[in-house]
mmCIF file as Biopython writes it, N, C-alpha, C and O atoms, coordinates in Angstrom:
data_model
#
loop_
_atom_site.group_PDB
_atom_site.id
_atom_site.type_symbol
_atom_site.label_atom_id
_atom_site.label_alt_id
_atom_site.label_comp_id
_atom_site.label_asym_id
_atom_site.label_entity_id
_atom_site.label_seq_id
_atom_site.pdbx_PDB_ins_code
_atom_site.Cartn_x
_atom_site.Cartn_y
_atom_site.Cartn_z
_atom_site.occupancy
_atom_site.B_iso_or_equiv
_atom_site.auth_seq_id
_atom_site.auth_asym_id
_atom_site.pdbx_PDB_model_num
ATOM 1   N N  . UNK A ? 1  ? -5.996  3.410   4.222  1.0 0.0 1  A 1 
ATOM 2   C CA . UNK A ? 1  ? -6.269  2.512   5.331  1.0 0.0 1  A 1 
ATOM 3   C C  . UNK A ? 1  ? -7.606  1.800   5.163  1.0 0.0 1  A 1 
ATOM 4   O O  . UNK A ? 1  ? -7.431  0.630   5.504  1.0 0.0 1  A 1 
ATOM 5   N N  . UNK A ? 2  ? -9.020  2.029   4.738  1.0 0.0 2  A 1 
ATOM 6   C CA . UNK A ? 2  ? -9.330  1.754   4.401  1.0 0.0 2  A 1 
ATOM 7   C C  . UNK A ? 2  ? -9.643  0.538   3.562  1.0 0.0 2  A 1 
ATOM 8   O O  . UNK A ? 2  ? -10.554 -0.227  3.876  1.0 0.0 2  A 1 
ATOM 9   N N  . UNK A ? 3  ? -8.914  0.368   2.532  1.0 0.0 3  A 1 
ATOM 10  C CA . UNK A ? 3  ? -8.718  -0.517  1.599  1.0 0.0 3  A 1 
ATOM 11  C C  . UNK A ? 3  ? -7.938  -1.742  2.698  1.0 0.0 3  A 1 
ATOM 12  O O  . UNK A ? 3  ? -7.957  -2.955  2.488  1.0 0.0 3  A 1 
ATOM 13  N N  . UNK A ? 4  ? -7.444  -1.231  3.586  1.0 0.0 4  A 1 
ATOM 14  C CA . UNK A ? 4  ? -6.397  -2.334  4.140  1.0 0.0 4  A 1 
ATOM 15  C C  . UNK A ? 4  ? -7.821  -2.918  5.193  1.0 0.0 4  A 1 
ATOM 16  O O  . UNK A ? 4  ? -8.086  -4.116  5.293  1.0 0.0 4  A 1 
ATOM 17  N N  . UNK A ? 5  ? -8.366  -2.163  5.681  1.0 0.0 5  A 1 
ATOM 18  C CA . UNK A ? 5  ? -10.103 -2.870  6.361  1.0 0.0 5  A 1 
ATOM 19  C C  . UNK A ? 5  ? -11.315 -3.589  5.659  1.0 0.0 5  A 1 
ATOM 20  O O  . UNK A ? 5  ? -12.379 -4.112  5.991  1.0 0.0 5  A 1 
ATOM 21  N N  . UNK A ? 6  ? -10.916 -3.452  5.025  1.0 0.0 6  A 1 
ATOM 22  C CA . UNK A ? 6  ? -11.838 -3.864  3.590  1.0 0.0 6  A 1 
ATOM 23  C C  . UNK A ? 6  ? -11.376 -5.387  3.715  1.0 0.0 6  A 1 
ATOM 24  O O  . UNK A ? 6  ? -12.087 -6.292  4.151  1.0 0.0 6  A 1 
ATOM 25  N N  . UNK A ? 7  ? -9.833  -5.537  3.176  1.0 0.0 7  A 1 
ATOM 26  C CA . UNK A ? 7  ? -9.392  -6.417  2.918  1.0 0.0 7  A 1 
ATOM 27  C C  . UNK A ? 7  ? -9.344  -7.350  3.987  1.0 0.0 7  A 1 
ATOM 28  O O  . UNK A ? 7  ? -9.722  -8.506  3.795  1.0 0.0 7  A 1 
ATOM 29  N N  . UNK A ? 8  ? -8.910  -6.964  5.123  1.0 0.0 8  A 1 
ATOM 30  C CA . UNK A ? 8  ? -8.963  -8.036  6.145  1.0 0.0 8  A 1 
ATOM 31  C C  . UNK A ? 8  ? -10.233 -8.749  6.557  1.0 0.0 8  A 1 
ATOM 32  O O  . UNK A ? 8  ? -10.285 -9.916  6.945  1.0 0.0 8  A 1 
ATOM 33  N N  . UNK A ? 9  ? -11.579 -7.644  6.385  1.0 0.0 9  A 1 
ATOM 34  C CA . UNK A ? 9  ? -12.977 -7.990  6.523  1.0 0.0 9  A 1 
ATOM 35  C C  . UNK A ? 9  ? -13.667 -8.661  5.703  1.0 0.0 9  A 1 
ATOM 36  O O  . UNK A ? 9  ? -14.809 -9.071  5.911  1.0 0.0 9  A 1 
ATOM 37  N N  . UNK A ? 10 ? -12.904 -8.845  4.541  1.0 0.0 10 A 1 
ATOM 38  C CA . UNK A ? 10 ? -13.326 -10.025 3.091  1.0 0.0 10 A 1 
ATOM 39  C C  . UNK A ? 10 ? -12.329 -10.988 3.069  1.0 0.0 10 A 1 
ATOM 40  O O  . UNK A ? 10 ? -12.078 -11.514 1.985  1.0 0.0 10 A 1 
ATOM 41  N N  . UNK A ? 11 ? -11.810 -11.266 3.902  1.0 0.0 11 A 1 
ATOM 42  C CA . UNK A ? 11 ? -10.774 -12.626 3.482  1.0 0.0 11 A 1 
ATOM 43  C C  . UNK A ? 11 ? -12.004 -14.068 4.319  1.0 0.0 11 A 1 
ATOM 44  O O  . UNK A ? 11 ? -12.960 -13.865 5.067  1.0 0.0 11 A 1 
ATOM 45  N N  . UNK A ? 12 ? -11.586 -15.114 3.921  1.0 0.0 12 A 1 
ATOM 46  C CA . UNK A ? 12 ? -12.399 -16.496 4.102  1.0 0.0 12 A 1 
ATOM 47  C C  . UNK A ? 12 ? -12.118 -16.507 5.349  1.0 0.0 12 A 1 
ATOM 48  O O  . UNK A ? 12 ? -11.045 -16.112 5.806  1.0 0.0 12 A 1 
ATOM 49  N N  . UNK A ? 13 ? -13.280 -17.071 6.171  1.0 0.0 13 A 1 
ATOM 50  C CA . UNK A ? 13 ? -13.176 -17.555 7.357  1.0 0.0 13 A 1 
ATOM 51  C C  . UNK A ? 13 ? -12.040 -18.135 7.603  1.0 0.0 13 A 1 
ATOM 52  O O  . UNK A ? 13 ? -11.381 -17.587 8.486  1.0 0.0 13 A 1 
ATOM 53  N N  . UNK A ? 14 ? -11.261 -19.722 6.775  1.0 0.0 14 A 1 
ATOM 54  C CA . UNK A ? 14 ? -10.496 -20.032 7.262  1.0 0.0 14 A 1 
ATOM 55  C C  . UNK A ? 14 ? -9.084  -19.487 6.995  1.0 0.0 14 A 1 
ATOM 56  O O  . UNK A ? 14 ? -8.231  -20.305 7.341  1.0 0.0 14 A 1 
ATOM 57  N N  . UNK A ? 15 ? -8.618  -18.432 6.520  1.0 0.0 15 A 1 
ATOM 58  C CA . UNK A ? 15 ? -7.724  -17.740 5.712  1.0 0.0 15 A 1 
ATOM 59  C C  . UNK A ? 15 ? -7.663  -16.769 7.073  1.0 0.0 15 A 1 
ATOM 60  O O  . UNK A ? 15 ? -6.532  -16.357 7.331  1.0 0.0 15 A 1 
ATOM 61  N N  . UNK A ? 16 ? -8.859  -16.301 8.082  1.0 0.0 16 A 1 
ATOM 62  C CA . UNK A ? 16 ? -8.862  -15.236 9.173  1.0 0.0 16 A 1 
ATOM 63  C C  . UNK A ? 16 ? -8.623  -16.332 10.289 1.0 0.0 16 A 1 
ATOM 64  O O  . UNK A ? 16 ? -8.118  -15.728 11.235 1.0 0.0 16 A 1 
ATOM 65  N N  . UNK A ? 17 ? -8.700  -17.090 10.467 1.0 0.0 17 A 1 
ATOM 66  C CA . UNK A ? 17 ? -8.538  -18.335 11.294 1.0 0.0 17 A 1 
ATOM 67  C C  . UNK A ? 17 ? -6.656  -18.728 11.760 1.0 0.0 17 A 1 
ATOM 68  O O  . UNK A ? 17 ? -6.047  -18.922 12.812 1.0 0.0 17 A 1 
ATOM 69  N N  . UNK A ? 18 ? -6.276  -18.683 10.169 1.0 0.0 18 A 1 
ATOM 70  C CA . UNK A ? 18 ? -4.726  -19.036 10.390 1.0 0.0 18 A 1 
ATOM 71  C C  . UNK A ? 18 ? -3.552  -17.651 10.368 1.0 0.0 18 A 1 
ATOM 72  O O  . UNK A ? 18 ? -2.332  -17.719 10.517 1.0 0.0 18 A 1 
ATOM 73  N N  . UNK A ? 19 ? -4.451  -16.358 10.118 1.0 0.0 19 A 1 
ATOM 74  C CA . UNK A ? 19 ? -4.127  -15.082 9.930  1.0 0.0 19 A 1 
ATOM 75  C C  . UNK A ? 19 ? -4.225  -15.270 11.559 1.0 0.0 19 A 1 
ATOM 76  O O  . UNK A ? 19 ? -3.422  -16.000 12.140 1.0 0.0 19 A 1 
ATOM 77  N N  . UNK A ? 20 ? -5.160  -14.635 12.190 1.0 0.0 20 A 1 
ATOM 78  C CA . UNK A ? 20 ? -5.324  -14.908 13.585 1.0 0.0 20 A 1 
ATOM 79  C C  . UNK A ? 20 ? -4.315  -15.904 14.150 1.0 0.0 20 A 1 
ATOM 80  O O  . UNK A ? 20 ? -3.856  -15.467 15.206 1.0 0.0 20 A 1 
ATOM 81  N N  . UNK A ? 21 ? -3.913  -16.851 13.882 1.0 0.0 21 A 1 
ATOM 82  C CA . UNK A ? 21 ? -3.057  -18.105 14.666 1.0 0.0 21 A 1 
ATOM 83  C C  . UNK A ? 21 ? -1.412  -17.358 14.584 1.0 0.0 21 A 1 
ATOM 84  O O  . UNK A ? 21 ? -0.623  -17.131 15.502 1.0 0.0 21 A 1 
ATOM 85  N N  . UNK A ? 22 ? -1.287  -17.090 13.058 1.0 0.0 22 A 1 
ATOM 86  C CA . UNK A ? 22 ? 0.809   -17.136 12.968 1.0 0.0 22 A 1 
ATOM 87  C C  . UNK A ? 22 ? 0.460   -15.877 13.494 1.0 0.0 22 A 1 
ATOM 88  O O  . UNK A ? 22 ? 0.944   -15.609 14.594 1.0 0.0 22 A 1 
ATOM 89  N N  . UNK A ? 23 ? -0.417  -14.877 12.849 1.0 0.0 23 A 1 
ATOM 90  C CA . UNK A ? 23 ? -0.135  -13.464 12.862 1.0 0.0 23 A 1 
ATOM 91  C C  . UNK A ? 23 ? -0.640  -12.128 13.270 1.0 0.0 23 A 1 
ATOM 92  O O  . UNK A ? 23 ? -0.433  -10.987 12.858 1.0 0.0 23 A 1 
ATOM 93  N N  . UNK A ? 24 ? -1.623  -12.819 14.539 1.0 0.0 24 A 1 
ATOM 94  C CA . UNK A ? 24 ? -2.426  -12.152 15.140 1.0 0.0 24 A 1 
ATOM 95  C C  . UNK A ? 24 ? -2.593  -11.057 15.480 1.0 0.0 24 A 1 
ATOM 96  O O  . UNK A ? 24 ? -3.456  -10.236 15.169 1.0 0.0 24 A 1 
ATOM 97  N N  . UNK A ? 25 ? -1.322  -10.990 16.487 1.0 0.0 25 A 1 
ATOM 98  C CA . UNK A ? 25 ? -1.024  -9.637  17.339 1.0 0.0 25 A 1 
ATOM 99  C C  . UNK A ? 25 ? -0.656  -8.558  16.403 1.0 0.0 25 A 1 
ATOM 100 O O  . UNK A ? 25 ? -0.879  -7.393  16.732 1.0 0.0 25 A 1 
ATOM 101 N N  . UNK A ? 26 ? -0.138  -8.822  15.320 1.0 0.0 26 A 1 
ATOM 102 C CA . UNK A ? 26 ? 0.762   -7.841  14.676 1.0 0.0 26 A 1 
ATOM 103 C C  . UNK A ? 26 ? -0.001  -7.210  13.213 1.0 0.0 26 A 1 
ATOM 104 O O  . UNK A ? 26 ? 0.269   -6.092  12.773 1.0 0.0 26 A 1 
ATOM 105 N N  . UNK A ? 27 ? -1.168  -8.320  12.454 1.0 0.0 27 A 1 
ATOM 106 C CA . UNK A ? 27 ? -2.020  -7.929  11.924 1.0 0.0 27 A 1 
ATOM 107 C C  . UNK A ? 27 ? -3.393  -7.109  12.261 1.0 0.0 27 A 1 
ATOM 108 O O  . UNK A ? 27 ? -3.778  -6.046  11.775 1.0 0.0 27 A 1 
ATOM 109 N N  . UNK A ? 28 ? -4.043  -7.984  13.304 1.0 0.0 28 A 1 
ATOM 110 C CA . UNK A ? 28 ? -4.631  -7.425  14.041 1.0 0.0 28 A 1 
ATOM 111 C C  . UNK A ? 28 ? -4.510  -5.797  15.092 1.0 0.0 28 A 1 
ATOM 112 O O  . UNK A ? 28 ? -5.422  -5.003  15.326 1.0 0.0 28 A 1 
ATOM 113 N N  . UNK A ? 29 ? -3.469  -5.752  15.419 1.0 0.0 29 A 1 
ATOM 114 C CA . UNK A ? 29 ? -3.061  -4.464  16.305 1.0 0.0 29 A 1 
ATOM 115 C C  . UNK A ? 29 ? -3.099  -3.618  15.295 1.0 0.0 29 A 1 
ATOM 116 O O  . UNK A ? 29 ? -3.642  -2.518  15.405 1.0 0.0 29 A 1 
ATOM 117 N N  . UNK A ? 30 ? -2.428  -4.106  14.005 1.0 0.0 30 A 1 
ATOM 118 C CA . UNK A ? 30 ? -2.791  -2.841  12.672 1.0 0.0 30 A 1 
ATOM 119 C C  . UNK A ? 30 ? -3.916  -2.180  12.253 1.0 0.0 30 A 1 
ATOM 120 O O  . UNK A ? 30 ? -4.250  -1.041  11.928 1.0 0.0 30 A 1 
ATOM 121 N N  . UNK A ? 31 ? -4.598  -3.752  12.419 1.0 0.0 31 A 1 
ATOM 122 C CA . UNK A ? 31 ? -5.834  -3.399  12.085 1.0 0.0 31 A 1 
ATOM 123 C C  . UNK A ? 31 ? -6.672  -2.408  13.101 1.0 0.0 31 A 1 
ATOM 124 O O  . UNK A ? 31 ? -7.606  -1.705  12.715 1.0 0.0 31 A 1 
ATOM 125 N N  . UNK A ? 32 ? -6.290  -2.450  14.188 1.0 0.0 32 A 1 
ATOM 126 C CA . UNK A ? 32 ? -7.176  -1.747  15.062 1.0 0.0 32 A 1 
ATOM 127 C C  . UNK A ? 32 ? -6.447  -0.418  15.216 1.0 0.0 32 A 1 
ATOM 128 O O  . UNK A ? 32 ? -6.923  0.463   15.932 1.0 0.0 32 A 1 
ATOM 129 N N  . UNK A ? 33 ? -5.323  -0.263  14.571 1.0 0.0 33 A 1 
ATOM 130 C CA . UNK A ? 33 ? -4.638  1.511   14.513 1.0 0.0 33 A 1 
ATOM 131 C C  . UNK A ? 33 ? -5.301  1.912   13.424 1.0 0.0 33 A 1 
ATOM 132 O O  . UNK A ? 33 ? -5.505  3.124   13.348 1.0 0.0 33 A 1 
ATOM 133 N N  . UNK A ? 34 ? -5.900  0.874   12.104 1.0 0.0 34 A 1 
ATOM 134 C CA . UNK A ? 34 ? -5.991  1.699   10.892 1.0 0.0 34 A 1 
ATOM 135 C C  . UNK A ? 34 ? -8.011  2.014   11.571 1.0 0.0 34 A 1 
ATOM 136 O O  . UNK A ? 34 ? -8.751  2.899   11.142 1.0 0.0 34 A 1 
ATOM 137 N N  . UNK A ? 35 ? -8.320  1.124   12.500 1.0 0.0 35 A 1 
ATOM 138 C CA . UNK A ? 35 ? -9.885  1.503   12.945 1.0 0.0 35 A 1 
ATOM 139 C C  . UNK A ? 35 ? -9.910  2.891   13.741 1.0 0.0 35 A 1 
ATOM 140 O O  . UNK A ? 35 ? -10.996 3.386   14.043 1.0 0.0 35 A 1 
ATOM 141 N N  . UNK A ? 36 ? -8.980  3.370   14.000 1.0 0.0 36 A 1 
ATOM 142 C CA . UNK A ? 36 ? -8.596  4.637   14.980 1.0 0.0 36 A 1 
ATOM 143 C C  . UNK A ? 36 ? -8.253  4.234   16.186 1.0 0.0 36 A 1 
ATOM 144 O O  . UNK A ? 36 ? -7.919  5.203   16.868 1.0 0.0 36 A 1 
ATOM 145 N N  . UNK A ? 37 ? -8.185  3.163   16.790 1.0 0.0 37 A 1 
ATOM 146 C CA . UNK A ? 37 ? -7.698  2.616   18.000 1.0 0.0 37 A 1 
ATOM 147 C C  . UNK A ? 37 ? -5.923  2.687   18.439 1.0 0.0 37 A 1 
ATOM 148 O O  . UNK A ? 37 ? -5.333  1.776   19.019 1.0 0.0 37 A 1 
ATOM 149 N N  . UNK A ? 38 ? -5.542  3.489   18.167 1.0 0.0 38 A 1 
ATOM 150 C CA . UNK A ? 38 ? -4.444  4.107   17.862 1.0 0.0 38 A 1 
ATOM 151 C C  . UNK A ? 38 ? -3.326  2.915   19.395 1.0 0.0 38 A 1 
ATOM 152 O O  . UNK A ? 38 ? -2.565  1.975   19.167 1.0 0.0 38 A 1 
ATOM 153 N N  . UNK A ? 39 ? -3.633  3.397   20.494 1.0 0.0 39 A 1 
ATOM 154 C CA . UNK A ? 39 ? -3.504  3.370   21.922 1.0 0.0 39 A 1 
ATOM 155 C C  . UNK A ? 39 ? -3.786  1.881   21.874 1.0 0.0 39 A 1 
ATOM 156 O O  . UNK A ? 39 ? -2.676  1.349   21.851 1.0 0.0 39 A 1 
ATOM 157 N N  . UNK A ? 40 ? -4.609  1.062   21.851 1.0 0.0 40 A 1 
ATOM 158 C CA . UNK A ? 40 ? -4.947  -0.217  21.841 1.0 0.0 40 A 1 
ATOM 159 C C  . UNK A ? 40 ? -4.042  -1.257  20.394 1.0 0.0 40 A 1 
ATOM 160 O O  . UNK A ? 40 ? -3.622  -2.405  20.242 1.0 0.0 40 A 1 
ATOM 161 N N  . UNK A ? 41 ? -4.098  -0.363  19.841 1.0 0.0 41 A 1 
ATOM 162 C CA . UNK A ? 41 ? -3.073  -1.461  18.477 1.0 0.0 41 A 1 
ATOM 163 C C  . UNK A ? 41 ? -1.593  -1.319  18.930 1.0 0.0 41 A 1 
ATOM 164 O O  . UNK A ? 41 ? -0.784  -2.244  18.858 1.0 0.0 41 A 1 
ATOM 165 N N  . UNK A ? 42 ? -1.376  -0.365  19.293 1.0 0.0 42 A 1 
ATOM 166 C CA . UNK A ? 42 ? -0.052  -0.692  20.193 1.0 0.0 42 A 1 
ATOM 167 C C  . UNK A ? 42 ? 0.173   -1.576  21.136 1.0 0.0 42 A 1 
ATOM 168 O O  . UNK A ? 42 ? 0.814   -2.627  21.148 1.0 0.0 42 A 1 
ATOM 169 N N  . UNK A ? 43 ? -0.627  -0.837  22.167 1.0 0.0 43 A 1 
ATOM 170 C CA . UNK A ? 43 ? -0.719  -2.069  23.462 1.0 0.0 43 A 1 
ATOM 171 C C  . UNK A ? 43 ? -0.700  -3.521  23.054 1.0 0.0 43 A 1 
ATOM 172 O O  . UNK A ? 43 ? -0.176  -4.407  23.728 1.0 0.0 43 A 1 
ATOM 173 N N  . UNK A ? 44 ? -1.436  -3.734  21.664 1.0 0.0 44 A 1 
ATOM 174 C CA . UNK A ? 44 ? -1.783  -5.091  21.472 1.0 0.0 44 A 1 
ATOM 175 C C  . UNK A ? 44 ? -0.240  -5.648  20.439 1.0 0.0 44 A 1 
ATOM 176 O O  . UNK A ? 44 ? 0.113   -6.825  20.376 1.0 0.0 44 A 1 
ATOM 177 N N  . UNK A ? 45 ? 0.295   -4.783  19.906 1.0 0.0 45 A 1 
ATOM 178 C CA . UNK A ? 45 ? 1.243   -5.284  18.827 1.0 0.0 45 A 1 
ATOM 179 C C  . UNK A ? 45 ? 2.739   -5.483  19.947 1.0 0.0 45 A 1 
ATOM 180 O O  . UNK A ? 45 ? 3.634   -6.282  19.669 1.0 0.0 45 A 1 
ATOM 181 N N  . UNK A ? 46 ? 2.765   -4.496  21.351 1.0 0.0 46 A 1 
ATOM 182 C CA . UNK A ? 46 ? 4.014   -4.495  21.721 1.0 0.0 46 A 1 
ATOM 183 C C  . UNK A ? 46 ? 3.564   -5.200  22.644 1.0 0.0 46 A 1 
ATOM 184 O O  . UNK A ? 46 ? 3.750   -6.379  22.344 1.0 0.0 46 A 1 
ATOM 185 N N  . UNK A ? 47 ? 2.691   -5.023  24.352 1.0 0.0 47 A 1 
ATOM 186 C CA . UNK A ? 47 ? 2.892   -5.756  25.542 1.0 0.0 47 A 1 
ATOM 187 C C  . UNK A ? 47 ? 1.820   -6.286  26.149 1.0 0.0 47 A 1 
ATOM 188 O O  . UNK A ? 47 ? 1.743   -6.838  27.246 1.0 0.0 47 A 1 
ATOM 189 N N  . UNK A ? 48 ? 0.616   -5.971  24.965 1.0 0.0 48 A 1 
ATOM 190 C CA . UNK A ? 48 ? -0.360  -7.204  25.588 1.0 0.0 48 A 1 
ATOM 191 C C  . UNK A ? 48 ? -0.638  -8.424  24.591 1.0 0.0 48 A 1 
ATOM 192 O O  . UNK A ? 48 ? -1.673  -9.090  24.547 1.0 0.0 48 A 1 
ATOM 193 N N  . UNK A ? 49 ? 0.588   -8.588  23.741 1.0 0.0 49 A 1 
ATOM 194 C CA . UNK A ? 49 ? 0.487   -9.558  22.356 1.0 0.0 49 A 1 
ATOM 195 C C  . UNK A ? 49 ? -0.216  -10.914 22.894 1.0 0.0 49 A 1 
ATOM 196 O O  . UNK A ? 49 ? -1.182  -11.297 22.234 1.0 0.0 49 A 1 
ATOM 197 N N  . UNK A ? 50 ? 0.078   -11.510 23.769 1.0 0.0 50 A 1 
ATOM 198 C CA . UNK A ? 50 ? -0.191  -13.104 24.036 1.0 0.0 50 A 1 
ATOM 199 C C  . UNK A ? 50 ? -1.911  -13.227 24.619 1.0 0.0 50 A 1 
ATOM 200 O O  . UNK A ? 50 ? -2.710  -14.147 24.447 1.0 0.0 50 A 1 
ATOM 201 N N  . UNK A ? 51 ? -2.097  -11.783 25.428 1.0 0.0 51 A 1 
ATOM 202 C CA . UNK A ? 51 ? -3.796  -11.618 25.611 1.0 0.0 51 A 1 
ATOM 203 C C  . UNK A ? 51 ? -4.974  -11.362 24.242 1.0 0.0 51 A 1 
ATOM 204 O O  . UNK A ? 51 ? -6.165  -11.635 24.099 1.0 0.0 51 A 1 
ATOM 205 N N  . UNK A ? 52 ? -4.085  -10.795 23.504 1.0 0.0 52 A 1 
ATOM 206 C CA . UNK A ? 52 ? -5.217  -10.532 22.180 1.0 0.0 52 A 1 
ATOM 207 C C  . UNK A ? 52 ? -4.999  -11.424 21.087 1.0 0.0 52 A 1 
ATOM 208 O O  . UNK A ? 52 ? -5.730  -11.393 20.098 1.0 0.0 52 A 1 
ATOM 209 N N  . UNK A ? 53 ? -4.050  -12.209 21.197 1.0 0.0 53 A 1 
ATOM 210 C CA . UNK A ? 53 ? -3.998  -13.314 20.586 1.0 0.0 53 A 1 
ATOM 211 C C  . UNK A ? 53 ? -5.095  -14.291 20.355 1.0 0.0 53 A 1 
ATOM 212 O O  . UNK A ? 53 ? -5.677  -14.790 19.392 1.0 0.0 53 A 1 
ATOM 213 N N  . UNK A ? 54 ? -5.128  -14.351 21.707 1.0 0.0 54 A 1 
ATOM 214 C CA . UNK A ? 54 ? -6.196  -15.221 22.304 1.0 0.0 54 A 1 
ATOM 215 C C  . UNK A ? 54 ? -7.859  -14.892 22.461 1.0 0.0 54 A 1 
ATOM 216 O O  . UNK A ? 54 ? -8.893  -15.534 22.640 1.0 0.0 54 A 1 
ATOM 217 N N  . UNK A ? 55 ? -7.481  -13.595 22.293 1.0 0.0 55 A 1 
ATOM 218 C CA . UNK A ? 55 ? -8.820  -13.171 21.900 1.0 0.0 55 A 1 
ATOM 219 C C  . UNK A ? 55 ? -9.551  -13.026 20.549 1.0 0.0 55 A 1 
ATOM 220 O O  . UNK A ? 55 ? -10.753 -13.076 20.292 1.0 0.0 55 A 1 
ATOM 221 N N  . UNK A ? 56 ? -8.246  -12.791 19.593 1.0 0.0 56 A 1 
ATOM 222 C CA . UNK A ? 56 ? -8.797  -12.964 18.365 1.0 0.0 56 A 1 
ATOM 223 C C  . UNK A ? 56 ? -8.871  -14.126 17.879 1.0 0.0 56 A 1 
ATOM 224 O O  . UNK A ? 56 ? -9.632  -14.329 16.933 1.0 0.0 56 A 1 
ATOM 225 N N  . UNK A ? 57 ? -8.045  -15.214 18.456 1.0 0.0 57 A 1 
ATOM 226 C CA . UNK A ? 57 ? -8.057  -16.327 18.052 1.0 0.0 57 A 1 
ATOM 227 C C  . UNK A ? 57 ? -9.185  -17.327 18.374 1.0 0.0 57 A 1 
ATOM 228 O O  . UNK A ? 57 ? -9.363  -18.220 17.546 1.0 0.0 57 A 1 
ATOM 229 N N  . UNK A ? 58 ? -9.911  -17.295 19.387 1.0 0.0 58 A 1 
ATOM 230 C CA . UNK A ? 58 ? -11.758 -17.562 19.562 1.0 0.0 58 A 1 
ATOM 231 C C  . UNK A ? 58 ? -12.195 -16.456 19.416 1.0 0.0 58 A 1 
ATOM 232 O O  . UNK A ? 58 ? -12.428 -16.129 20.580 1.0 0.0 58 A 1 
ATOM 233 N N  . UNK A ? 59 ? -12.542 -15.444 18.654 1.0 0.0 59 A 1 
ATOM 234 C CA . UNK A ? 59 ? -13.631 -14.565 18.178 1.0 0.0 59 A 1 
ATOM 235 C C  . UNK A ? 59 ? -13.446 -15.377 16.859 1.0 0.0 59 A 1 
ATOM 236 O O  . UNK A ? 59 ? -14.453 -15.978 16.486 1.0 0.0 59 A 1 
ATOM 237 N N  . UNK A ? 60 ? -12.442 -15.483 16.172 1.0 0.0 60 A 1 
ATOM 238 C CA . UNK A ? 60 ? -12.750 -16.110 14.616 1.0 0.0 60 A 1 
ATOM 239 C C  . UNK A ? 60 ? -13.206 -17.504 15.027 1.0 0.0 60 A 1 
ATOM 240 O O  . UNK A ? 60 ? -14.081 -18.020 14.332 1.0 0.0 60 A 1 
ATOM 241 N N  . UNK A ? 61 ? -12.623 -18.320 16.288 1.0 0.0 61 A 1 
ATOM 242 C CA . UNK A ? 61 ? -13.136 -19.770 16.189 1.0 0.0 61 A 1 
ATOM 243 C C  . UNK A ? 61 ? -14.626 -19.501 16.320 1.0 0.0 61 A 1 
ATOM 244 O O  . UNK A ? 61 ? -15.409 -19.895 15.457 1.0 0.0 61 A 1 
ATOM 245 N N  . UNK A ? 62 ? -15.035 -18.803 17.441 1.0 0.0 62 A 1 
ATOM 246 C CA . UNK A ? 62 ? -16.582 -19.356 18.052 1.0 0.0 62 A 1 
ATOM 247 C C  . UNK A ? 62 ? -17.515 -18.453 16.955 1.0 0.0 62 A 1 
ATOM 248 O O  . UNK A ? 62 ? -18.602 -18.915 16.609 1.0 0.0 62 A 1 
ATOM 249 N N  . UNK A ? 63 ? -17.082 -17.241 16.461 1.0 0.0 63 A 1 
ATOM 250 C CA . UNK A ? 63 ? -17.824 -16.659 15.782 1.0 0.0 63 A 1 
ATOM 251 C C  . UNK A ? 63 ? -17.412 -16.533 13.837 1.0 0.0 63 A 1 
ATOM 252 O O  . UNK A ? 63 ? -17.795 -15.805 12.921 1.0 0.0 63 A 1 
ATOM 253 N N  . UNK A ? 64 ? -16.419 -17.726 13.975 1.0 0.0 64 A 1 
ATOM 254 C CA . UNK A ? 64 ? -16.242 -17.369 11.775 1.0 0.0 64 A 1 
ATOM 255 C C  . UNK A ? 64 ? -16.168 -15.817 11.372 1.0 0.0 64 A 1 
ATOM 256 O O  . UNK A ? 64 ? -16.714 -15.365 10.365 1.0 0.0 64 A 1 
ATOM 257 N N  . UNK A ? 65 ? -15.379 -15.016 12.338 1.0 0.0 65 A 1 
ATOM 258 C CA . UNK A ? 65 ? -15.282 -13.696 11.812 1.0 0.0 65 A 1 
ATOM 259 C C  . UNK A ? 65 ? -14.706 -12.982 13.123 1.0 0.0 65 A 1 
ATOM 260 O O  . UNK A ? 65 ? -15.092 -13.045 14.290 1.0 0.0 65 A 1 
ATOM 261 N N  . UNK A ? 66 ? -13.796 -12.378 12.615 1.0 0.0 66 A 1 
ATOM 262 C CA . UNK A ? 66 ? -13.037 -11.473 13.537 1.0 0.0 66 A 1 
ATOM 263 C C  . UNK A ? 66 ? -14.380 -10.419 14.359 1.0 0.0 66 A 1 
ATOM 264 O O  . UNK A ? 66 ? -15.166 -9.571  13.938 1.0 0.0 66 A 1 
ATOM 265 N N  . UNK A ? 67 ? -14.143 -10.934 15.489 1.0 0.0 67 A 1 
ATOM 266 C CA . UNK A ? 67 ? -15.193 -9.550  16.158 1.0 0.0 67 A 1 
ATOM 267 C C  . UNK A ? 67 ? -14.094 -8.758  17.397 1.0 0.0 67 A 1 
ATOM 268 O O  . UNK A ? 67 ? -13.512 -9.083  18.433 1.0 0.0 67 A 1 
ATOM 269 N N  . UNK A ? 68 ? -14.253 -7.606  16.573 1.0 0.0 68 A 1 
ATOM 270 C CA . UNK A ? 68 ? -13.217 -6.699  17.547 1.0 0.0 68 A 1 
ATOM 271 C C  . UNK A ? 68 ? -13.741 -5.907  18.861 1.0 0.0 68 A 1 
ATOM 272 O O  . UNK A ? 68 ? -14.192 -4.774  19.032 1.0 0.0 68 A 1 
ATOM 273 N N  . UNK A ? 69 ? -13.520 -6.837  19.580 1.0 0.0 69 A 1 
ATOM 274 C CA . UNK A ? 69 ? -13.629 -6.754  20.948 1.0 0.0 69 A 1 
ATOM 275 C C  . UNK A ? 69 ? -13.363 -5.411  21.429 1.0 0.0 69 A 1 
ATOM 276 O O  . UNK A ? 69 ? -14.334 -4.655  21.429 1.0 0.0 69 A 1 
ATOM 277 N N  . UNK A ? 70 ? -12.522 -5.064  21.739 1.0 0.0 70 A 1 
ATOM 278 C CA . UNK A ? 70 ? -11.446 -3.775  22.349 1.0 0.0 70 A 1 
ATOM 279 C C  . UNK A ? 70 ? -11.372 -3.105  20.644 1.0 0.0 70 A 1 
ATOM 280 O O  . UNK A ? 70 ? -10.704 -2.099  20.405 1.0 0.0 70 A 1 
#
C-alpha cells in the first residue's frame, strides 16, 4: 500500500487534476483506506461520492496537490 501512496503523491499536478476530475471518488477513497482511513474511504467511494469529489477537486485546483482533508 505504500508504494500505491507514493505513487499517487508523485504524479504531476496536472495528471492529479484530471485523476481528481474522471476519478476522484474511487481513487481517492482508496487512497484514504490505503492511509488507514478505512471508514471514510468507504463513505467516500459508496455515499458521499459527489461531496468529496468536490473536495478533492479544489484542493488540487487551489492548492496543485491533493490535500487530504478528512
Amino acid at each position: 500500500m505504500k508504494d500505491y501512496i507514493k505513487f499517487i503523491d508523485g504524479l504531476p499536478w496536472i495528471v492529479q487534476l484530471l485523476v481528481a476530475f474522471f476519478l476522484g471518488p474511487l481513487l481517492y477513497g482508496i487512497y484514504r483506506i490505503a492511509k488507514g482511513k478505512v471508514i471514510l474511504g468507504l463513505l467516500c467511494i459508496f455515499i458521499l461520492a459527489p461531496i468529496f469529489w468536490v473536495i478533492d477537486l479544489l484542493s488540487v485546483l487551489l492548492n496543485k496537490k491533493p490535500v487530504w482533508l478528512v
